[in-house]
C-alpha positions as CSV (number, residue, x, y, z in Angstrom):
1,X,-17.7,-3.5,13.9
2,X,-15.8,-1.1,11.0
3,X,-12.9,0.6,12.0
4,X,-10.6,2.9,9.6
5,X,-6.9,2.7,8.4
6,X,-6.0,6.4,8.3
7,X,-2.8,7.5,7.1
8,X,-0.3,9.3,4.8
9,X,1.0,7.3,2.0
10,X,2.0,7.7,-1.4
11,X,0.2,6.1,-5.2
12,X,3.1,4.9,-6.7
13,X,2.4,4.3,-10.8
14,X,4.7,2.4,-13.1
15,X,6.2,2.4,-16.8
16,X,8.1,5.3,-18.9
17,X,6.3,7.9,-16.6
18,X,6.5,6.2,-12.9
19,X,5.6,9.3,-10.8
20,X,5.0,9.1,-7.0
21,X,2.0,11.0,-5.8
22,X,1.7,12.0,-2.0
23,X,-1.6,10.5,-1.1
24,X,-4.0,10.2,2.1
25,X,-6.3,7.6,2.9
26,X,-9.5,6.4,5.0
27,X,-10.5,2.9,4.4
28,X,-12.9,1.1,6.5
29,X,-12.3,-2.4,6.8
30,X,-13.2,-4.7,9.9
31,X,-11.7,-3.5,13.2
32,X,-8.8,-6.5,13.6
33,X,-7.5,-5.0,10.2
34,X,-7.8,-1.5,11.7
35,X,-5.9,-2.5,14.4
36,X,-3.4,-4.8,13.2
37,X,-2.4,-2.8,9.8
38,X,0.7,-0.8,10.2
39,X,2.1,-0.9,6.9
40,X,-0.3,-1.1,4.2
41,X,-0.2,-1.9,0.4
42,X,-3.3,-1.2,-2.0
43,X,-3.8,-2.2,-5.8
44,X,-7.3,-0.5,-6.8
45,X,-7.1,-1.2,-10.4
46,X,-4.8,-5.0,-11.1
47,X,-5.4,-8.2,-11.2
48,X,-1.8,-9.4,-11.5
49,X,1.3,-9.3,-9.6
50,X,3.2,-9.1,-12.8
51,X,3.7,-5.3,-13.0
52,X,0.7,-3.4,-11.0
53,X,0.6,-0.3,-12.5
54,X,-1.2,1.8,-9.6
55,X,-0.1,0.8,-6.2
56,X,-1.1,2.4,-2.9
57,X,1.5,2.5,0.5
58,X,0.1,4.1,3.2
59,X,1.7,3.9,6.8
60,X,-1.6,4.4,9.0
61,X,-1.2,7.0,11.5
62,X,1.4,8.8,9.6
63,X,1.1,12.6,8.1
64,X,2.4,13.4,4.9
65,X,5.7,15.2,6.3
66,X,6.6,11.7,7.7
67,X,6.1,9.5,4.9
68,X,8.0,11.9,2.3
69,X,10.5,11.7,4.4
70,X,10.4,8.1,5.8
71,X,9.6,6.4,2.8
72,X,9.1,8.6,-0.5
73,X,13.1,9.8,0.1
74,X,14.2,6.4,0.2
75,X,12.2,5.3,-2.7
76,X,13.4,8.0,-4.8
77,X,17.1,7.5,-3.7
78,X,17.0,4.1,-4.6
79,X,15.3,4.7,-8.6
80,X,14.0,1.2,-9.9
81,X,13.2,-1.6,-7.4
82,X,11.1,-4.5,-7.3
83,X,8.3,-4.5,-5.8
84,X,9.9,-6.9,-3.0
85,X,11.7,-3.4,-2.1
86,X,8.6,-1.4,-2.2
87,X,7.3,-3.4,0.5
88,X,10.3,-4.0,2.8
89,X,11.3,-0.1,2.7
90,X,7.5,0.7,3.8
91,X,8.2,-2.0,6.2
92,X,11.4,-1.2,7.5
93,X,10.0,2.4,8.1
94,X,7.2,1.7,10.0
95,X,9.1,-0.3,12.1
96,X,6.3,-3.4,11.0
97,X,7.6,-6.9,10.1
98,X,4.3,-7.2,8.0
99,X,3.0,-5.4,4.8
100,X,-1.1,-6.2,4.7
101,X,-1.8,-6.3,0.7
102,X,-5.3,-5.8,-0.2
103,X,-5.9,-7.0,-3.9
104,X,-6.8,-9.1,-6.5
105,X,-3.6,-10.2,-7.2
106,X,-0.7,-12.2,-4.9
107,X,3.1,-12.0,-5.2
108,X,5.2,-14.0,-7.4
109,X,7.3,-16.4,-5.5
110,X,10.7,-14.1,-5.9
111,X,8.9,-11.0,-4.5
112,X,7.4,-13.3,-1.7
113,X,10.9,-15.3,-1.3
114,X,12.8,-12.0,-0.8
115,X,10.1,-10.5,1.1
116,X,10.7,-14.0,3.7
117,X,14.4,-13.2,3.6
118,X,14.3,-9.9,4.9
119,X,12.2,-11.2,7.7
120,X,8.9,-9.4,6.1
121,X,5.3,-11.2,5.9
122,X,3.2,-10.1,3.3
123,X,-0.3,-10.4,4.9
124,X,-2.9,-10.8,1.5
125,X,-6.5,-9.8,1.9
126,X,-8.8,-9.4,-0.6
127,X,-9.5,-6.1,-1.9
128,X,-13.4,-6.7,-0.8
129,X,-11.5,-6.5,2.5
130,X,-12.2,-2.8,2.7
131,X,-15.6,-1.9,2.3
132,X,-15.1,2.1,1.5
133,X,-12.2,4.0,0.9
134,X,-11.6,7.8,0.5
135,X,-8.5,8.8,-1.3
136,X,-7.2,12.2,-1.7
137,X,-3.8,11.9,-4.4
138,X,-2.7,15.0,-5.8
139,X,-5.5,17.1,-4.7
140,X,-8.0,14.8,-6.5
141,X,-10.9,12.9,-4.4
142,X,-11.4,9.2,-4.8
143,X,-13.9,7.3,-3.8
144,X,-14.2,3.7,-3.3
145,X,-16.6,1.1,-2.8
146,X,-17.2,-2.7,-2.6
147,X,-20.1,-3.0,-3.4
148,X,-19.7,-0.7,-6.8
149,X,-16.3,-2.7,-7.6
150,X,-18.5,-6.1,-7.9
């Protein structure tokens, strides 16, 4: 049975013009994913953990006010991080000790080492994992599919 990860969250985009766009999300995916997936991580676009250039956080359950506040602050406050930092602040502000990544793409062993550290698990699906997903980032409407990714 499909369930949905519904949230607030934030597309974060990398290089000379990073720029953090509040986003919202409905993904369907398998109900243990639904249920289990606090703090959640999606690449779209990449195939390699070396620099994504698009990545998704969304805390499911959260409104926008929330995650601006919870997680887009501290991301701001803290300028460049790693992606190791990405994670654990979406982590840390859920109050989750797991991140679920859905991509194409795993972590380089520094991002995973640091990610252990902290006491974080990055939980990797693949991005087939969700089977539609509805994004609405900047007043624009996205939608995704599985089955017109393959």
């Amino acid at each position: 049975m499909e369930q949905y990860i519904i949230g607030s969250g934030a597309m974060l985009s990398t290089g000379d013009g990073a720029t953090i766009t509040p986003t919202a999300l409905h993904a369907q995916v398998g109900a243990a994913l639904a249920a289990a997936a606090r703090a959640v991580a999606i690449d779209f676009e990449g195939t390699a953990s070396a620099g994504p250039r698009r990545l998704l956080l969304v805390a499911q359950g959260w409104n926008a006010r929330q995650f601006q506040s919870g997680i887009t602050a501290h991301l701001l406050a803290l300028g460049t991080c790693s992606l190791a930092e990405v994670f654990a602040t979406l982590a840390r502000a859920t109050g989750s000790r797991e991140v679920y990544l859905f991509a194409h793409w795993l972590p380089d062993d520094a991002t995973a080492g640091a990610l252990s550290e902290a006491g974080i698990t990055l939980v990797a699906n693949p991005l087939e994992s969700i089977d539609r997903a509805a994004l609405i980032a900047d007043q624009h409407h996205f939608l995704w599919s599985a089955a017109r990714a393959a």
